[in-house]
C-alpha positions as CSV (number, residue, x, y, z in Angstrom):
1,X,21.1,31.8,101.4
2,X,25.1,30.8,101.7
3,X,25.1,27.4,103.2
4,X,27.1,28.5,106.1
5,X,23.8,30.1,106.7
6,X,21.6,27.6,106.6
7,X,23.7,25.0,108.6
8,X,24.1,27.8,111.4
9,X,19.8,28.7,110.9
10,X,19.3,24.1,111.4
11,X,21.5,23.9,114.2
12,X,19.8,27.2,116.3
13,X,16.5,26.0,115.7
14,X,17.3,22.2,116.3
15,X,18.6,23.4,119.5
16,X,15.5,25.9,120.1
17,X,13.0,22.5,119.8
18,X,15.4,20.3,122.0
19,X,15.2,23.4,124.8
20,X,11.9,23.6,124.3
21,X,10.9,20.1,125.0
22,X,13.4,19.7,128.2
23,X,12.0,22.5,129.4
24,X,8.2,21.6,129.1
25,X,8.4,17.9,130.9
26,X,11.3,17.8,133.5
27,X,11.5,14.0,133.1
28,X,12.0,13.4,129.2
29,X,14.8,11.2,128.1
30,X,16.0,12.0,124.2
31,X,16.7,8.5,122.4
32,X,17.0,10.0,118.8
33,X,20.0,12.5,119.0
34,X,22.9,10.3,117.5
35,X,21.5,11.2,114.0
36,X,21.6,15.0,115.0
37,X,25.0,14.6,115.8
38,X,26.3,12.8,112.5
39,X,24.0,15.5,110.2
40,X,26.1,17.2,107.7
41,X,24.5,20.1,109.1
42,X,25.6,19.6,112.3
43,X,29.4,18.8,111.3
44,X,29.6,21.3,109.4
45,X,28.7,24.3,112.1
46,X,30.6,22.5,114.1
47,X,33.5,22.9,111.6
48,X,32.7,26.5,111.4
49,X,32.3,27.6,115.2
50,X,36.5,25.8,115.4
51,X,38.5,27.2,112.9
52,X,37.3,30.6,113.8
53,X,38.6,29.9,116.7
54,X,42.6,30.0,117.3
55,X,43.0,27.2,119.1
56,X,42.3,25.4,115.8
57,X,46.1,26.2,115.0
58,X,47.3,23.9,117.7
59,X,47.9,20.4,116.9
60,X,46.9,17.1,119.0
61,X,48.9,14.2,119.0
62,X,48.2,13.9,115.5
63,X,49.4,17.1,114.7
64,X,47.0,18.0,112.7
65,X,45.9,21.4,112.2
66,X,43.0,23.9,110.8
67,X,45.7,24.2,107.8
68,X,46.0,20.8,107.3
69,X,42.8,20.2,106.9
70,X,42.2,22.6,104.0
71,X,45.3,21.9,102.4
72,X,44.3,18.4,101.5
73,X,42.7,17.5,98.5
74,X,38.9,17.8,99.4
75,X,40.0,20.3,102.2
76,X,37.3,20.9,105.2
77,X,33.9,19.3,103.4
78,X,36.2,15.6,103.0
79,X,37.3,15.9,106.4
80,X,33.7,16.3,107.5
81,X,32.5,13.4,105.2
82,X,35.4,11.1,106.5
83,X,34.1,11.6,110.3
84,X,30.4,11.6,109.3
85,X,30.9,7.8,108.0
86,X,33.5,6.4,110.7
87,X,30.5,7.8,113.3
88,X,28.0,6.0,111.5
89,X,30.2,2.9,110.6
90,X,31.2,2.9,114.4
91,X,34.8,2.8,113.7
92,X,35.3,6.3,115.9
93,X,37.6,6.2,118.7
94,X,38.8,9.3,120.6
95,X,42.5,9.5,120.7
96,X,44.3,10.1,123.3
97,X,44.7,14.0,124.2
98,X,48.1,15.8,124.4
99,X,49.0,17.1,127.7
100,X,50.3,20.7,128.5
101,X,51.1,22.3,131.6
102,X,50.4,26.2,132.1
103,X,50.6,28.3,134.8
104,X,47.6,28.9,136.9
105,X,47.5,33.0,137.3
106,X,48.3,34.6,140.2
107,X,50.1,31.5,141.4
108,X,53.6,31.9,140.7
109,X,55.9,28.0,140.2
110,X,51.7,26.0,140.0
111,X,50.8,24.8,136.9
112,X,47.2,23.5,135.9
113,X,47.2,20.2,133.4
114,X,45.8,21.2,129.6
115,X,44.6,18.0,127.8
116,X,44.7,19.1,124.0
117,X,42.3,16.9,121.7
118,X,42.9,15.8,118.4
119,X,41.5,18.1,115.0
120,X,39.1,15.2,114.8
121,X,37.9,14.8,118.3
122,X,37.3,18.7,118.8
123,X,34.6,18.3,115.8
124,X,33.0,15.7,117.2
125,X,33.1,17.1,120.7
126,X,31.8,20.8,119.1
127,X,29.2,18.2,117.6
128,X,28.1,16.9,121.1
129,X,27.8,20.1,122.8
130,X,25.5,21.6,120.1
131,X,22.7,18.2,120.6
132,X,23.1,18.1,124.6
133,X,23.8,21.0,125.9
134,X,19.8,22.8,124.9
135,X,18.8,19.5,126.9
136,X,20.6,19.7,130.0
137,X,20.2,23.8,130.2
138,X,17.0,23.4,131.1
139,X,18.0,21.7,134.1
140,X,20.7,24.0,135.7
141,X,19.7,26.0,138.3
142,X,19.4,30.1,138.3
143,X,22.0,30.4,140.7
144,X,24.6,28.6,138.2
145,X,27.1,30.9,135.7
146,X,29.9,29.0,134.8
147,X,30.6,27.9,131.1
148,X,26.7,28.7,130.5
149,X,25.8,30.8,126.9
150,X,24.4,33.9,127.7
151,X,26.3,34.1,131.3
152,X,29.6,35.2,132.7
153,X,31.2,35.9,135.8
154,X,29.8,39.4,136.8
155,X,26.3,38.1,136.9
156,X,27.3,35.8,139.7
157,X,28.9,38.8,141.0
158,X,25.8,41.4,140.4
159,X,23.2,38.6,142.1
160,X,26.0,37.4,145.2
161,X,25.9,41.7,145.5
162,X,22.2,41.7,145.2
163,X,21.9,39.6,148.2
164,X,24.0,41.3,150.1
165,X,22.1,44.9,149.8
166,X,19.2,45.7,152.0
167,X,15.9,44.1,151.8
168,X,12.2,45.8,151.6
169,X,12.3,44.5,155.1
170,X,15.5,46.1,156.5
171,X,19.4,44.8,156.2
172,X,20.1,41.9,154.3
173,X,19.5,38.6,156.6
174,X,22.9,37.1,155.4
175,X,25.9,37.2,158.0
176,X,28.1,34.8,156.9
177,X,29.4,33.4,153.9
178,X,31.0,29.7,153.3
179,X,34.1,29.8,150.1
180,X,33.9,26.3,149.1
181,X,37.1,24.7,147.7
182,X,37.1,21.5,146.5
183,X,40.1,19.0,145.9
184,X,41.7,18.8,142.7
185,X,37.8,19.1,141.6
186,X,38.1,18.1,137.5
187,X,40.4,15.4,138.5
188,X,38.3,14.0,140.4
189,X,34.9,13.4,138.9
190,X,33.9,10.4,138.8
191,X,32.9,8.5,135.3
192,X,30.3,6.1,137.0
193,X,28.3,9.2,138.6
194,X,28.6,11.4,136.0
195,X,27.4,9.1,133.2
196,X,24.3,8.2,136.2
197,X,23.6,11.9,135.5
198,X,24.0,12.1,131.9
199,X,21.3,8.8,131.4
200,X,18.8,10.5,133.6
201,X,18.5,13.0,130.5
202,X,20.0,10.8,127.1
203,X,18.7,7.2,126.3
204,X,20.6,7.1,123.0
205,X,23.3,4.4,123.4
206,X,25.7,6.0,120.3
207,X,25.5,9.1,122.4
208,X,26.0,7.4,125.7
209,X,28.6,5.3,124.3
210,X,30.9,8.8,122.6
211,X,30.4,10.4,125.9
212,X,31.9,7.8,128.1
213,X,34.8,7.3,125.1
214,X,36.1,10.9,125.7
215,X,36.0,10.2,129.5
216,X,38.6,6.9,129.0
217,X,40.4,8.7,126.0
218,X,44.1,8.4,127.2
219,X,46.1,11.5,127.9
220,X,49.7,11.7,126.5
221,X,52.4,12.2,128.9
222,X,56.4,12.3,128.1
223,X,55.4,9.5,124.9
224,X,53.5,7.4,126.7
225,X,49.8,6.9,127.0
226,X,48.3,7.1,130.5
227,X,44.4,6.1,130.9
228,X,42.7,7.8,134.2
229,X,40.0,6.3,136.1
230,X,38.6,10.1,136.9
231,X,38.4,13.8,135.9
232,X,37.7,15.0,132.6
233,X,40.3,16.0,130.6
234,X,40.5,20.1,130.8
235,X,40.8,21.6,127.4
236,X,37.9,19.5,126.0
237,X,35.2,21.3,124.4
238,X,32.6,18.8,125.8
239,X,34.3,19.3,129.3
240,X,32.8,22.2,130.5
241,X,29.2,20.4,130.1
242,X,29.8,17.8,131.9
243,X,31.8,19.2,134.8
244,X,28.4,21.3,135.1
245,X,25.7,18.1,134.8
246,X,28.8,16.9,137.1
247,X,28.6,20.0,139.7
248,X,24.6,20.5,139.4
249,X,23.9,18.5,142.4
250,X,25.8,21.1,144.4
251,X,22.8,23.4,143.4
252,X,20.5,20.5,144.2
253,X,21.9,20.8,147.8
254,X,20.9,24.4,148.4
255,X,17.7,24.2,145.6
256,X,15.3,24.9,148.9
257,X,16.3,28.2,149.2
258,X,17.1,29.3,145.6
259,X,15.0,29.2,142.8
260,X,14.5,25.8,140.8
261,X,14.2,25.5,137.2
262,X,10.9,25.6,136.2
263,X,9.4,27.5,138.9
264,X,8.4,30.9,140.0
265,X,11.1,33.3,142.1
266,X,8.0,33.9,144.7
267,X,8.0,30.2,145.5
268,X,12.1,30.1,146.8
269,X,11.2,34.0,149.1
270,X,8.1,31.9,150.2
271,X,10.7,28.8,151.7
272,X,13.3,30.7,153.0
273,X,10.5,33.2,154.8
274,X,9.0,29.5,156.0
275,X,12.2,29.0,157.4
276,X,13.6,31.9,159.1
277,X,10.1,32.4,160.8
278,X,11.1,28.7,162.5
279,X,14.7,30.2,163.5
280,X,15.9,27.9,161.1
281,X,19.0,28.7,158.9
282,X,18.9,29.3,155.3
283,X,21.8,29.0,152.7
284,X,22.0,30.1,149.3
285,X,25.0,29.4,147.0
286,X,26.2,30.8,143.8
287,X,28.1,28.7,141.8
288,X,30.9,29.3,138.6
289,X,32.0,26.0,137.7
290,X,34.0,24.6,140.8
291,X,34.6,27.8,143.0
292,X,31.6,28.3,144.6
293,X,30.1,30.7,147.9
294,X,27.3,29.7,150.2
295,X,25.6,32.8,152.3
296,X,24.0,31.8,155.4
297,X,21.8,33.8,157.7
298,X,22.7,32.0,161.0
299,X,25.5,32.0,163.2
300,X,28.5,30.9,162.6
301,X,28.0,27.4,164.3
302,X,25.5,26.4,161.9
303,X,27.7,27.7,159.4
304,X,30.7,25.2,160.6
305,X,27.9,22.8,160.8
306,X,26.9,23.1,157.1
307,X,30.6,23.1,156.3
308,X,30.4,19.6,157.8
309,X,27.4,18.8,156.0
310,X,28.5,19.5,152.7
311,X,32.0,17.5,153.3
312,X,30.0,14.4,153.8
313,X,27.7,15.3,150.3
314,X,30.3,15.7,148.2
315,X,32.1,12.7,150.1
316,X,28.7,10.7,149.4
317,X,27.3,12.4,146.5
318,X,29.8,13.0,144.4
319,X,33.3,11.1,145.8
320,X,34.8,14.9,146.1
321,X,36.9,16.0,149.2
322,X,36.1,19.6,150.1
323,X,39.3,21.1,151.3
324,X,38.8,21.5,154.8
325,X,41.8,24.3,155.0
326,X,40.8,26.4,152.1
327,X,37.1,26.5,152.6
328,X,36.9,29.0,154.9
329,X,34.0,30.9,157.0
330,X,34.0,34.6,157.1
331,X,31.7,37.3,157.9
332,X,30.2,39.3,155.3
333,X,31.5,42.6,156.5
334,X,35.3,41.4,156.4
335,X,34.5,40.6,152.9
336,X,35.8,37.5,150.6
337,X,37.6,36.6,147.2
338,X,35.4,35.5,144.4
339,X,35.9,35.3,140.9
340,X,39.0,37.8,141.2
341,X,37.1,40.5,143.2
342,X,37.0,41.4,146.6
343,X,33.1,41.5,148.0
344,X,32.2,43.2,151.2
345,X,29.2,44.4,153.2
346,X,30.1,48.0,153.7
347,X,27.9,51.4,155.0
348,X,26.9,53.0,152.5
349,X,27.9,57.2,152.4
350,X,24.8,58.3,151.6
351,X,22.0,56.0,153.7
352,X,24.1,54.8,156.0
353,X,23.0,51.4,155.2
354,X,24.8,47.9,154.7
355,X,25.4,47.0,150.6
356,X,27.0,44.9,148.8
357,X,30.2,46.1,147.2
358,X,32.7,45.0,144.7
359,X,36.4,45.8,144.8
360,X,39.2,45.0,143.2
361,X,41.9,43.2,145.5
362,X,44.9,44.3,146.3
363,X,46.8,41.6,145.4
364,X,45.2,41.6,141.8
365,X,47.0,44.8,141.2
366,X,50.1,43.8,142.9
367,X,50.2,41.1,139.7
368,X,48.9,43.3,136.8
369,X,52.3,45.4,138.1
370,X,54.7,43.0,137.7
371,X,53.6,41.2,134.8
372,X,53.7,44.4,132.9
373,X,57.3,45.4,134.8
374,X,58.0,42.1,133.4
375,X,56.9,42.9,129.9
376,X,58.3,46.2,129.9
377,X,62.1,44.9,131.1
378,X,61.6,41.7,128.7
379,X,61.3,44.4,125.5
380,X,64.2,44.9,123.7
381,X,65.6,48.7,123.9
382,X,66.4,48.1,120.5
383,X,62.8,47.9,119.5
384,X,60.0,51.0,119.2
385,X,57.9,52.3,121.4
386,X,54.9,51.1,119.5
387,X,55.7,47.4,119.7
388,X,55.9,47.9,123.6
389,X,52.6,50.0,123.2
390,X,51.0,47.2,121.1
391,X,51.8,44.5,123.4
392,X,50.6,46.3,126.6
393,X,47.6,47.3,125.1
394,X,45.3,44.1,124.9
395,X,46.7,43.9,128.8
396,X,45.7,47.0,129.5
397,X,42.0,46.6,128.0
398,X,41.6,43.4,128.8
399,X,41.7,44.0,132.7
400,X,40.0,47.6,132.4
401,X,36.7,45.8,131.0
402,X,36.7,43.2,134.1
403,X,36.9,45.3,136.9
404,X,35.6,48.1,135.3
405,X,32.3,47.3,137.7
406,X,34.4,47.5,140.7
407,X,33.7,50.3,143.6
408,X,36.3,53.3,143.7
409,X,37.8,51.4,140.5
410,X,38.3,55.0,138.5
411,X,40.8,55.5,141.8
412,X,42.4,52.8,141.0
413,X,42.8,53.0,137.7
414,X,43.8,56.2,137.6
415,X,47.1,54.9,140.2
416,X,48.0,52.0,137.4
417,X,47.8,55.1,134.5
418,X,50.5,57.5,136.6
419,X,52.6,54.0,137.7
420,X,52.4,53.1,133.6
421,X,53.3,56.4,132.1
422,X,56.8,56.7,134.8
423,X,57.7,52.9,133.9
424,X,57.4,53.4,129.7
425,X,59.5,56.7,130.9
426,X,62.0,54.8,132.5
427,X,62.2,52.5,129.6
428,X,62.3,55.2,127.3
429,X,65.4,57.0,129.2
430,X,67.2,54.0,128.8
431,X,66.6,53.6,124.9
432,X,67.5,57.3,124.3
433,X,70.4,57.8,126.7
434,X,71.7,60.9,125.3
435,X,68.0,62.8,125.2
436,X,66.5,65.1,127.6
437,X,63.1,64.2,129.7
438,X,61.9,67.4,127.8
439,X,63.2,66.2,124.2
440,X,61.1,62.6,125.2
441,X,58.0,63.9,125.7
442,X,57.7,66.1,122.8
443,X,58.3,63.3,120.7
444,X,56.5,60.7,122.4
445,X,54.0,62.8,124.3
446,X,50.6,62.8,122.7
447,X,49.5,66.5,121.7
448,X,45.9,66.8,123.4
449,X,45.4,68.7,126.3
450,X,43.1,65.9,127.5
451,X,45.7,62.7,126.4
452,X,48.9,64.7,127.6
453,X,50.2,61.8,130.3
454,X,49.5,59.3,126.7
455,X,52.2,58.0,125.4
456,X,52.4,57.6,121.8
457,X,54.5,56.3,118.8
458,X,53.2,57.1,115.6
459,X,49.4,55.9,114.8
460,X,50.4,53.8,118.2
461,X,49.1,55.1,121.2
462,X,49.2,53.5,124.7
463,X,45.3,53.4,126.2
464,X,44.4,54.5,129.7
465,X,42.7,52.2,132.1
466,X,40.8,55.3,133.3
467,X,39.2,55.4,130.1
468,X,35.3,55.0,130.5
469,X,35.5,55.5,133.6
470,X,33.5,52.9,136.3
471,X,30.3,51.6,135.8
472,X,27.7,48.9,137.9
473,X,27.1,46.1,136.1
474,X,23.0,45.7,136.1
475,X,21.4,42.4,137.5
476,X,19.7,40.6,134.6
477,X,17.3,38.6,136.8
478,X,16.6,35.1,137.0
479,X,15.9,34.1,133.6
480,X,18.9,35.2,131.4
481,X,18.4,34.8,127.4
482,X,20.7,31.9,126.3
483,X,19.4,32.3,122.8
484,X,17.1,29.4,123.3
485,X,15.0,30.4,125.5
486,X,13.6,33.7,123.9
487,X,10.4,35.1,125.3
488,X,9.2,36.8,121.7
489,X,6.8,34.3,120.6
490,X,7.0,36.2,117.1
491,X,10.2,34.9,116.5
492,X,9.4,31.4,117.2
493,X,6.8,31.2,114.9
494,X,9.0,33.5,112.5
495,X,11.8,30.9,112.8
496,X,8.6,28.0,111.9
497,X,7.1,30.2,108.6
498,X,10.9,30.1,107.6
499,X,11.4,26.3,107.9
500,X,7.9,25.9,105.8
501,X,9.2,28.3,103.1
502,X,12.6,26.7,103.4
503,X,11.1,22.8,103.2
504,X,8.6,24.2,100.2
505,X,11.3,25.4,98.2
506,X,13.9,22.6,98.7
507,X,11.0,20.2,97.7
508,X,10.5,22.3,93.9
């Protein structure tokens, strides 16, 4: 077996045992991880997972890169050796993280704050996130999808949907939905809380100790070095972890009504029933990172009064502000923004009845237009059709496969494909001044009857959004593999015959 293979086969199963143990006693604190975190093992699938990555080609304040690393003598395996004995010297410090401003999309003139980590610190970070984050899975709620392995964004969509179609019992009981906001959110975590959080799972002080020294690690700004009291620098690999041990006790909050780790789906139905048969309101919230919706089934007074309610948590809990402006009520059949689509309670053609439907928002296609008007009037008329074609392709594709589980989105796409093909024409007229609109499309024009509106420049051909068509994405459930947590016992006890044949044969 390669030895990439066998680091990658130590660190899955390391991290099968730690989820396995988290998840069978609720209240275990880990004291031994420091010396899964300095393994060569570990280091060295941590090594692996970043340079495959591209953002291994961008430098930190060091400026060191994936390049620089293998072109020194010793290459990669040195550089691993070099941070496996300052860890376990304890001469590691974190340096301080290089800032860079990008633009937050579909908000023209804002920009969000990038902190870029050193070579270094990314390895250790990758190192961190391999021991903790099997521990702390076990604790995150159903209801959770942000930054999660095995999750994404369309299965908080599919279950916020699922909750909004009808019931055994009749219509969905939810009427109104709260769109939290918070405040500058990853600015504002707070290093005492969060670590409070961390320590209720981790009792190793080298652990403890690296955590909290990526939480002070300066952040570079215009040469000089700036040290925060809050937030967690965004960019980190470890980052998205703790912002979700961080943001867990928003779950907490509206744990009554939603399922709890651990427990059976029958036990939430059998508290919210408990509930509603006292006229009391119940809440359930689904949660991707920071943005964040809470359904409600009561009137829109106890609605503002939860709004009020969870102010004062995050206030209390947390030392977050809720922004009072942003976070909105609205009714379920006006519909709401999440995770870039539009969700409404509509009638349904066939039944008649009240669902759950996605779309995609208006304003989402007003952007896709002008950033690729934008990309089409920033190409060069001196350049080919194909290099347009291969730039607006990965665009293209990109955004077909999100909102490719939208309602009506074959109408829509089919719009951007007829809007597309009349811009590249325009572009083309202006390249070829002297040709006719007939001479343009029998050299550009692709040949199939059923690709005849594709435009095409050689092997290059420009792709249709259209193509695939629409599709719902299915509801996975409650318990979603994460890799971890797989329900074939075989391969468990596979995964345990090939450790003993693995220990017999390194011990001949």
């Amino acid at each position: 077996m390669k030895p990439d293979a066998v680091n990658t086969v130590f660190v899955l199963d390391m991290q099968r045992k730690l989820h396995r143990w988290s998840v069978a006693d609720a209240d275990k604190v880990f004291a031994d991880l420091f010396n899964i975190v300095c393994d060569r093992r570990t280091l060295s699938e941590s090594w692996r997972r970043l340079s495959r990555n591209k953002g291994s080609r961008t430098p930190g304040t060091d400026g060191v890169t994936r390049k620089t690393v293998e072109e020194r003598p010793g290459g990669a395996t040195q550089f691993i050796e070099d941070i496996r004995n300052e860890l376990r010297d304890g001469t590691y410090r974190p340096e301080p993280v290089r800032q860079r401003l990008i633009p937050k999309p579909g908000k023209p003139g804002k920009v969000r704050p990038l902190g870029i980590p050193t070579l270094k610190d990314r390895l250790v970070q990758m190192a961190l996130k391999l021991a903790l984050e099997p521990i702390f899975e076990a604790d995150f709620y159903p209801t959770s999808y942000g930054f999660r392995p095995g999750r994404s964004t369309h299965d908080a969509l599919a279950n916020l949907q699922r909750h909004l179609h009808p019931t055994p019992s009749g219509t969905s009981e939810y009427r109104w939905v709260i769109e939290g906001d918070i405040k500058g959110c990853f600015d504002a975590v707070d290093h005492h809380v969060l670590m409070e959080r961390v320590r209720y799972r981790i009792a190793d002080r080298k652990v403890l100790g690296l955590v909290l020294a990526f939480l002070k690690a300066g952040v570079m700004i215009e040469g000089s070095v700036r040290h925060p009291v809050t937030g967690t620098p965004q960019g980190g690999i470890i980052s998205p972890l703790l912002a979700n041990i961080y943001l867990a006790a928003i779950d907490e909050r509206y744990g009554r009504w939603s399922m709890r780790p651990r427990e059976r789906p029958q036990n939430a139905a059998d508290r919210r029933l408990y509930d509603r048969r006292r006229n009391r309101p119940t809440f359930f919230a689904v949660r991707y990172a920071d943005d964040f919706v809470v359904l409600t089934d009561g009137t829109r007074e106890e609605a503002e009064t939860e709004k009020l309610a969870l102010s004062q948590f995050l206030q209390q809990e947390l030392r977050m502000e809720l922004s009072m402006e942003k976070t909105r009520i609205t009714r379920v059949g006006e519909g709401f923004d999440f995770l870039g689509y539009r969700v409404v309670q509509t009638k349904a053609r066939r039944t008649g009845r009240m669902v759950g439907n996605l779309f995609i928002p208006k304003i989402k296609l007003k952007d896709l237009r002008h950033k690729i008007k934008v990309r089409v009037k920033e190409t060069p008329t001196g350049q080919s059709l194909a290099n347009l074609i291969e730039s607006l392709n990965p665009v293209i594709t990109g955004w077909r496969n999100y909102y490719r589980y939208a309602t009506w989105a074959t109408r829509d796409f089919s719009g951007l494909d007829w809007w597309l093909w009349e811009r590249i024409g325009r572009w083309l007229r202006k390249k070829h001044r002297k040709a006719t609109w007939r001479e343009l499309c029998r050299r550009f024009r692709a040949t199939a009857p059923e690709s005849r509106w594709r435009w095409v420049d050689g092997p290059k051909s420009l792709r249709f959004f259209r193509e695939g068509g629409s599709i719902r994405f299915p509801f996975r459930g409650i318990r979603i593999p994460n890799g971890w947590n797989d329900p074939d016992e075989k391969f468990r006890k596979g995964a345990d015959r090939f450790w003993a044949s693995f220990d017999t044969l390194m011990s001949v």
